[in-house]
N, C-alpha and C positions, 0 to 999 in steps of 0.2 A: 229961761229959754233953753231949747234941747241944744244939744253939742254937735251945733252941724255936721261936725268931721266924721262922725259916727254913719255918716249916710254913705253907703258904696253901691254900685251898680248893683244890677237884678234885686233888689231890697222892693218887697211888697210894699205898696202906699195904701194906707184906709184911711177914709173917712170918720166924721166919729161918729156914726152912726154904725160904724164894724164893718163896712163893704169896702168891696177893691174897688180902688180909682184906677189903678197902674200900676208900671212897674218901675223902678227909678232906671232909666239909660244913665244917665250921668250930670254932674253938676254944670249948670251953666251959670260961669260967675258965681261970685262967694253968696248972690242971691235968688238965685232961679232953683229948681230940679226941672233937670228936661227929661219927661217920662218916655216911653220905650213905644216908638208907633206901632212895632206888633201887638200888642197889648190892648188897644183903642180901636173902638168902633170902626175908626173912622179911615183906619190906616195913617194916621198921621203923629209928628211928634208938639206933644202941647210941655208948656211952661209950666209951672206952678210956684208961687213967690216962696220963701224961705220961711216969712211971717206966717202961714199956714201952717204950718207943722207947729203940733203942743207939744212930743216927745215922741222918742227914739229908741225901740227895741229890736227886736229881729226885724221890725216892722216899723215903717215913717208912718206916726199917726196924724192926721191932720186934726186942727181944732174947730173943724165946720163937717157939713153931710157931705154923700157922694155927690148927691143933687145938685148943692150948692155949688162945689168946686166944678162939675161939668160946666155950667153956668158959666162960671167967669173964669177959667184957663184961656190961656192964649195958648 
């Protein structure tokens, strides 16, 4: 599993398909990322579980598509 800690605000999130989900706002709980509503279609701030993410470099990679995680974000 990546090194949570490694995750800091404004950090780009992809999919594994290489597209931007988001942007990270900040951690909610040691298991959520609360993404950045300006960032979102929709003007809103969504969740994404912790278990999503494969690993962690300049960029939060997630281990599903962009598709996918649209789909099921709270």
């Amino acid at each position: 599993m990546a090194d949570l800690l490694n995750i800091r605000e404004n950090m780009p999130v992809v999919g594994s398909d290489g597209l931007h989900v988001g942007t990270v706002d900040q951690m909610d709980g040691p298991n959520r990322i609360k993404l950045a509503r300006l960032d979102s279609d929709d003007d809103r701030h969504h969740f994404i579980p912790t278990d999503w993410v494969d690993h962690i470099n300049a960029e939060v990679h997630l281990n599903m598509t962009t598709d996918e995680v649209r789909r099921l974000w709270d």
